[in-house]
C-alpha positions in Angstrom: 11.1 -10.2 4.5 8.1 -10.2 6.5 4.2 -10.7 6.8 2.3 -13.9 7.0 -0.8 -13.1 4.7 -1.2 -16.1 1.6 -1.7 -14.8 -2.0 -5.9 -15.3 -2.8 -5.2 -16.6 -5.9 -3.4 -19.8 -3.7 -6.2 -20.3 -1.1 -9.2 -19.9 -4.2 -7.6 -22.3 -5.9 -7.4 -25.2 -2.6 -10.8 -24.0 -1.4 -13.0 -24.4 -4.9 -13.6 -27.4 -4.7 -15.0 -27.2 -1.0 -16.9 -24.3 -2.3 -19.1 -26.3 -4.9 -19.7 -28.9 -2.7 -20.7 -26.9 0.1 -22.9 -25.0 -2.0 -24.5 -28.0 -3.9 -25.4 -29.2 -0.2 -27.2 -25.6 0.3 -28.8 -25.8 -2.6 -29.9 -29.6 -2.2 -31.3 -28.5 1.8 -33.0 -25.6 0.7 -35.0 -27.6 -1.7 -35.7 -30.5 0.5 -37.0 -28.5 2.7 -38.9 -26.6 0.5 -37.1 -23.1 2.2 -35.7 -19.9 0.3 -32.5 -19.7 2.0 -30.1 -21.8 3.0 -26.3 -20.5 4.2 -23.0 -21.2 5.9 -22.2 -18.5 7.8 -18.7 -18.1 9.7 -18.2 -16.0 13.8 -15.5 -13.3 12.8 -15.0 -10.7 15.5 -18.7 -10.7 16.9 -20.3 -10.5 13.9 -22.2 -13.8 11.7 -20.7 -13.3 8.4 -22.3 -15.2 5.4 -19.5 -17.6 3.6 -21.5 -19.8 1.3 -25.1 -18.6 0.3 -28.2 -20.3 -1.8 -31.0 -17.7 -1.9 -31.9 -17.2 -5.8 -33.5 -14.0 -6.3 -33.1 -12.8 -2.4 -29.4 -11.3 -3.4 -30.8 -8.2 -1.9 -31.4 -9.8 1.2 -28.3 -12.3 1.5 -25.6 -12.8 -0.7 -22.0 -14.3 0.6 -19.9 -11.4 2.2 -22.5 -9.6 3.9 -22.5 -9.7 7.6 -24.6 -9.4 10.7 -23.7 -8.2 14.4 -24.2 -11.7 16.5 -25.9 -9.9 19.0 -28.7 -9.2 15.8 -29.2 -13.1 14.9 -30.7 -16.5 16.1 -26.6 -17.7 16.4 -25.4 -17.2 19.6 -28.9 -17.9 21.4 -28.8 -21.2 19.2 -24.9 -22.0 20.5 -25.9 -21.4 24.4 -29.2 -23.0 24.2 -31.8 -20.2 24.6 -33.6 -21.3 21.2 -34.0 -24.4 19.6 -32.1 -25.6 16.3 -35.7 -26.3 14.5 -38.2 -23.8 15.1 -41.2 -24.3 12.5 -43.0 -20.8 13.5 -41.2 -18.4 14.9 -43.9 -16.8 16.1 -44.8 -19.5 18.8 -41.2 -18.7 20.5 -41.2 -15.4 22.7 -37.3 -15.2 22.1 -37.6 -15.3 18.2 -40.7 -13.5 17.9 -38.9 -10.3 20.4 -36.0 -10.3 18.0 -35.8 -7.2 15.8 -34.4 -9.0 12.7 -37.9 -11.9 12.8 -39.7 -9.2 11.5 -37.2 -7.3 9.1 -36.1 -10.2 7.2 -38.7 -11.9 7.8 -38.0 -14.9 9.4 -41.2 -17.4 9.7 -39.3 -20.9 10.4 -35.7 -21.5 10.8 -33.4 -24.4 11.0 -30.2 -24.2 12.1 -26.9 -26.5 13.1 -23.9 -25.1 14.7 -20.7 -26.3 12.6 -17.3 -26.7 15.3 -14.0 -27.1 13.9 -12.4 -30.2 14.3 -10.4 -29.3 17.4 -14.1 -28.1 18.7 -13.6 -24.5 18.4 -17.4 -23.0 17.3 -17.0 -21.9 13.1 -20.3 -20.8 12.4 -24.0 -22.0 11.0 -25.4 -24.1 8.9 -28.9 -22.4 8.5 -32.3 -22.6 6.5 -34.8 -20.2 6.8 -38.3 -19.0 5.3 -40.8 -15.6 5.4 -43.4 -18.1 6.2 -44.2 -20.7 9.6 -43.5 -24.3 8.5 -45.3 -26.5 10.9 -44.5 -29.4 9.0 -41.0 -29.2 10.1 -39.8 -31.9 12.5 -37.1 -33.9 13.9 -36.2 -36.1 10.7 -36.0 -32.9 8.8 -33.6 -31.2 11.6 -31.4 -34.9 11.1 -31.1 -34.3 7.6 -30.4 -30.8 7.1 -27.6 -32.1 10.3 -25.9 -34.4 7.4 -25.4 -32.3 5.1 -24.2 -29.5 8.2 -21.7 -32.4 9.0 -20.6 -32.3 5.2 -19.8 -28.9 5.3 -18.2 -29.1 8.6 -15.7 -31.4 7.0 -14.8 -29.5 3.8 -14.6 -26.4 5.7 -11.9 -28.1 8.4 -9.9 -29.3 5.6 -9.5 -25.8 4.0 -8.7 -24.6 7.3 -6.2 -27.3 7.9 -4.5 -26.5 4.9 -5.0 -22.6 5.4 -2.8 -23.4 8.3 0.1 -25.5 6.0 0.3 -23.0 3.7 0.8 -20.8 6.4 3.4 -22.5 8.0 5.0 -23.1 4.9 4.7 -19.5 3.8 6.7 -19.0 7.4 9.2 -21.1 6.5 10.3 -19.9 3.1 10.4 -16.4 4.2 12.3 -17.6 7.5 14.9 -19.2 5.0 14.9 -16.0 2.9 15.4 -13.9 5.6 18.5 -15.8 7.2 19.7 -17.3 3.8 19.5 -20.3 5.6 20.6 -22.4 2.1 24.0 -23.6 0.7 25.4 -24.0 -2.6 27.0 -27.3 -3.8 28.7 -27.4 -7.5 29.1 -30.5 -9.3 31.5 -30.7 -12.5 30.3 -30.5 -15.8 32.9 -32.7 -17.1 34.6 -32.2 -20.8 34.7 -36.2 -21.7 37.5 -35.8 -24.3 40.2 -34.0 -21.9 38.2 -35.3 -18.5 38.3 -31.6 -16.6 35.1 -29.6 -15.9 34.1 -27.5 -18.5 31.5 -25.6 -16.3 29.6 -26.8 -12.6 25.9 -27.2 -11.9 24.5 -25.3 -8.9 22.4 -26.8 -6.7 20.6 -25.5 -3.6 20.9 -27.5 -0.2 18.6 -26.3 2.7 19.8 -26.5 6.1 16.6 -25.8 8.3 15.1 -28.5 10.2 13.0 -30.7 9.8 15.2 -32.0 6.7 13.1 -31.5 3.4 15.0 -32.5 0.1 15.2 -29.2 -2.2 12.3 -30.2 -4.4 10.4 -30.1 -2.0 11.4 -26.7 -0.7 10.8 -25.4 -4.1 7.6 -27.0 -4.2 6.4 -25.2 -1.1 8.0 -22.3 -2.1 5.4 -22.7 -5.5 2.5 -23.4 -3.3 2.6 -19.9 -1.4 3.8 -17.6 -4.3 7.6 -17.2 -3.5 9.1 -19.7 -6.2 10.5 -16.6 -7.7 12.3 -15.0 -4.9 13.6 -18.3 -3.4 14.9 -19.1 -6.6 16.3 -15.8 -7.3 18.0 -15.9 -4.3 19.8 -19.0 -4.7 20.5 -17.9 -8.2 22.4 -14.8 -6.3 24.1 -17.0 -3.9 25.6 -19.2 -6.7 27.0 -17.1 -9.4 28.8 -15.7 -6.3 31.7 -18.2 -7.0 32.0 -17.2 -10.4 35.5 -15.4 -10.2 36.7 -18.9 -8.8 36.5 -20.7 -11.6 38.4 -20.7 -14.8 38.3 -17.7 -18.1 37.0 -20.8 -19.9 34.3 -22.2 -17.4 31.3 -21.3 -16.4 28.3 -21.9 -13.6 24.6 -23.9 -14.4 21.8 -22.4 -12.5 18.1 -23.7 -12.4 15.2 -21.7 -13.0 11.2 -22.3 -13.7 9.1 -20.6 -16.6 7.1 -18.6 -14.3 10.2 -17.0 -13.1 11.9 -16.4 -16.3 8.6 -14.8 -17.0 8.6 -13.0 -13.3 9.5 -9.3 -13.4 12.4 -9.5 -11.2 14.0 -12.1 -13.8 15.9 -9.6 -16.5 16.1 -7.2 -14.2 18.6 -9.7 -11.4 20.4 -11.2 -14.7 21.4 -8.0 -16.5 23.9 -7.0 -14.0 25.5 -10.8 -13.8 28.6 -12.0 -15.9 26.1 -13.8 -18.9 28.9 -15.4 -20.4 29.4 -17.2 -17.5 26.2 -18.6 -16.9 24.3 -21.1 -18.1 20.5 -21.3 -17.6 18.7 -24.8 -17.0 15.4 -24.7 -18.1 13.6 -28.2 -16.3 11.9 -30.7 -19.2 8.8 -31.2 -16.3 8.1 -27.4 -16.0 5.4 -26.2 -18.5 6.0 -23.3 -20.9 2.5 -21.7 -21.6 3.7 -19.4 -24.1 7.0 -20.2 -25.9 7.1 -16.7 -27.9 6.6 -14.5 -24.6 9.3 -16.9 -23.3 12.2 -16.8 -25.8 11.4 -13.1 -26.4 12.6 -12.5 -22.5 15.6 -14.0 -23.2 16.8 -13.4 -26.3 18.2 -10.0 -25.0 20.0 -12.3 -22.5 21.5 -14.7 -24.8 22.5 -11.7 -27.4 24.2 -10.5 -23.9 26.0 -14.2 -23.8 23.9 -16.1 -21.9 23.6 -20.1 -22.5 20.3 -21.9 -22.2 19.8 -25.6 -21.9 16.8 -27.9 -21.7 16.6 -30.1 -18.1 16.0 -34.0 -18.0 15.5 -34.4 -21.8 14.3 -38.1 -22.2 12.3 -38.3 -18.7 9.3 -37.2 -20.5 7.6 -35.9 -23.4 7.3 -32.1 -23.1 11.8 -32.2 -23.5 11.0 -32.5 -27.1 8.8 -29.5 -27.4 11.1 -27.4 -25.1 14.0 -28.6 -27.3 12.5 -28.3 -30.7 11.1 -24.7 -29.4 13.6 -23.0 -27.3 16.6 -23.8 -29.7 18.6 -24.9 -26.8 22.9 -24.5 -26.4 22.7 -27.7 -24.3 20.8 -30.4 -24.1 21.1 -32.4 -20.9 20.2 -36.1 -20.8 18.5 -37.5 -18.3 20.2 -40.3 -15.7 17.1 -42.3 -16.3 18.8 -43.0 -20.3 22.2 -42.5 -19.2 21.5 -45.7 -16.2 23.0 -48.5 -18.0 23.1 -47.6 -21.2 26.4 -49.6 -22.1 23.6 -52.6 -21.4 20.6 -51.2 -23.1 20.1 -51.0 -27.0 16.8 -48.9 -26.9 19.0 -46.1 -24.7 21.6 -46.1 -26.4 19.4 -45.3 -29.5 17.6 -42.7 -27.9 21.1 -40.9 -26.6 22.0 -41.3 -30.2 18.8 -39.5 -31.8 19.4 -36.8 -29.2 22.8 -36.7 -30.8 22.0 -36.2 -34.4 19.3 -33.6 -33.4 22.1 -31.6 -31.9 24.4 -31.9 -34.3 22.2 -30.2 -36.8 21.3 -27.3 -34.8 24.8 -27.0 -33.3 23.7 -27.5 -29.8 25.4 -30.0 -26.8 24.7 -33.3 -25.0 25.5 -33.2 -21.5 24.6 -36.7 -20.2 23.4 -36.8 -16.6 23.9 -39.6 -13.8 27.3 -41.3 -15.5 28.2 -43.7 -12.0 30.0 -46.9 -13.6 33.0 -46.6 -16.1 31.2 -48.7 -18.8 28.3 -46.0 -18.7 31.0 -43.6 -19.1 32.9 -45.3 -22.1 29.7 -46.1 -24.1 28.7 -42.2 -24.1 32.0 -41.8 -25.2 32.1 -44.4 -28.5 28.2 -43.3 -29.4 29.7 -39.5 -29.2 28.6 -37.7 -26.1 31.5 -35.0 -25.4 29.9 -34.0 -21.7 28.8 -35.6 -19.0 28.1 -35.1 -15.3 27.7 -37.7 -12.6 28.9 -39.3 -9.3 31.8 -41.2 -11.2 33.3 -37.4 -12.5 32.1 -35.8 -9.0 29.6 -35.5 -6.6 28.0 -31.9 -5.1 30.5 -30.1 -3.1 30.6 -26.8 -1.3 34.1 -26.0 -2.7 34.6 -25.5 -6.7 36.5 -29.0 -7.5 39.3 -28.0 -9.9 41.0 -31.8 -10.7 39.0 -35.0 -11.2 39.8 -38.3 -9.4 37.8 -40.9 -10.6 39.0 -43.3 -8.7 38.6 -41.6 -5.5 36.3 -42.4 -2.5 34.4 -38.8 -3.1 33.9 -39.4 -6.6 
């Protein structure tokens, strides 16, 4: 994969808020100083190009996206000192009143403060202007229209700054996509009656420095549009090992809603073993349309395909995903399963879970079993699957036999 460019939809959605702000501060300038136009405009390639624009009713004259050659404007002679930043009649300044564009605007008083970046590096103008001379213009005037120039300098550093993470995190997902730079560990799904995996959870591990946990990789990966591919891809990677694994077994991948919902998504699982799999859809992730969703699947699951709901119990949206999706597992989260041989209101919550399933002939798979007494309570209340660092951590290799008394359990 390659290219560097940031989906628009990503950098509108960081820079609106900048964008109100810096237009309210046009806005509130322009009628201070009792002016027509105000605007922020940005130095691309030589030319003045207008960013942020307050002119109501002068859209023919100025509106954000046009441009001007710098050689045409007040910038550049503004930047290297050849005019002032306040000039209350334009007329009474040789330079101004020579330039072509003083006339075909017109321009009668202008006020303008040159916004740098924080590293220093020249951005563009923060500029007022009028058809007529206003000799009432002065220095406290030029000081306030330089606050709100200084407001707009910061908002517009901070979407560069993070113009420059996104970029740098686009970078890095599509560097870790391009040298598959990611690892697969498998934890057991344990069977708690005969205590040998029924099935393993895949889990992506990232090997680039600096070390990020995955979520956070999968964060980033959300930030700059390439959730799907990145987990597609380690999708891919992990049903890899399924012909190492029992007739009987099968492998748990992870995947959002807005790559179920992605193009790509039927089209990668069709050609998979979808007996074999089971899909883990995560309680936190937010389903905006539950009939598009199960109506992309259900195809799958006629085909064999398993589905089960993520983290029930570590918030409230499991019961909506579970009550909606119609689930063939349902996978308790470690946050209920901590100490529930301990905890009465767990253990009644694990059991609620439990009669729910029972009716709609779904599963419990408990998450984050570590102690024996957690492990023998989910047993007596009636939980048949569990997973956990007591039955087995992640591993690289498919663990056949479980140790529980062993070091690397």
């Amino acid at each position: 994969m390659t290219g560097f460019s940031l989906p628009t939809s990503i950098l509108d959605k960081h820079a609106e808020s900048s964008r109100q702000a810096i237009n309210s501060a046009l806005n509130a300038i322009r009628q201070h100083l009792g002016m027509p136009i105000a605007y922020v405009s940005e130095f691309v390639d030589g030319d003045s190009v207008f960013r942020y624009v307050d002119a109501p009713g002068l859209e023919h004259l100025i509106k954000p996206g046009d441009s001007r050659d710098l050689t045409e404007v007040y910038c550049l002679h503004i930047l290297e000192g050849r005019l002032p930043e306040l000039i209350p009649d334009t007329s009474q300044n040789h330079l101004a009143l020579a330039m072509p564009i003083t006339r075909e605007i017109p321009i009668g008083a202008h006020m303008s403060i040159p916004i740098h970046l924080e590293d220093g590096t020249p951005y563009g103008m923060f500029c007022c202007l009028g058809p007529e001379p206003n000799t009432s213009l002065n220095e406290r005037d030029l000081e306030t229209m330089r606050l709100f120039a200084n407001l707009a300098a910061q908002h517009i550093d901070k979407d560069h700054e993070q113009r420059r993470r996104l970029q740098e995190m686009r970078a890095r997902i599509l560097d870790t996509l391009d040298t598959s730079a990611f690892a697969i560990a498998y934890q057991p799904i344990v069977d708690l009656g005969q205590m040998r995996p029924s099935g393993y959870e895949a889990l992506c591990r990232f090997s680039a420095e600096p070390y990020r946990s995955p979520d956070v990789w999968f964060d980033e990966a959300a930030a700059v549009g390439l959730s799907v591919e990145l987990e597609l891809a380690s999708i891919r990677q992990a049903v890899r090992r399924i012909p190492e694994i029992g007739p009987d077994q099968y492998i748990s991948v992870n995947a959002s809603p807005s790559t179920v919902m992605s193009d790509q998504f039927a089209q990668s699982f069709l050609s998979l073993p979808l007996d074999r799999i089971l899909l883990e859809i995560t309680e936190h992730a937010v389903i905006d349309d539950y009939d598009a969703f199960t109506k992309v699947l259900r195809p799958l699951r006629h085909a064999g395909l398993r589905l089960a709901v993520d983290d029930a119990g570590a918030g409230h949206s499991s019961l909506r995903h579970i009550v909606q999706l119609n689930p063939d597992y349902v996978k308790v989260d470690m946050s209920l399963t901590r100490n529930v041989d301990s905890d009465l209101a767990r253990r009644a919550l694990i059991g609620a879970l439990l009669f729910y399933t029972r009716e709609t002939s779904a599963h419990i798979i408990a998450e984050g079993i570590e102690t024996e007494a957690e492990l023998d309570t989910l047993k007596l209340l009636g939980v048949r699957r569990g997973q956990g660092y007591l039955l087995g951590r992640p591993a690289p290799q498919i663990v056949r036999t479980l140790d529980l008394f062993s070091e690397a359990s």
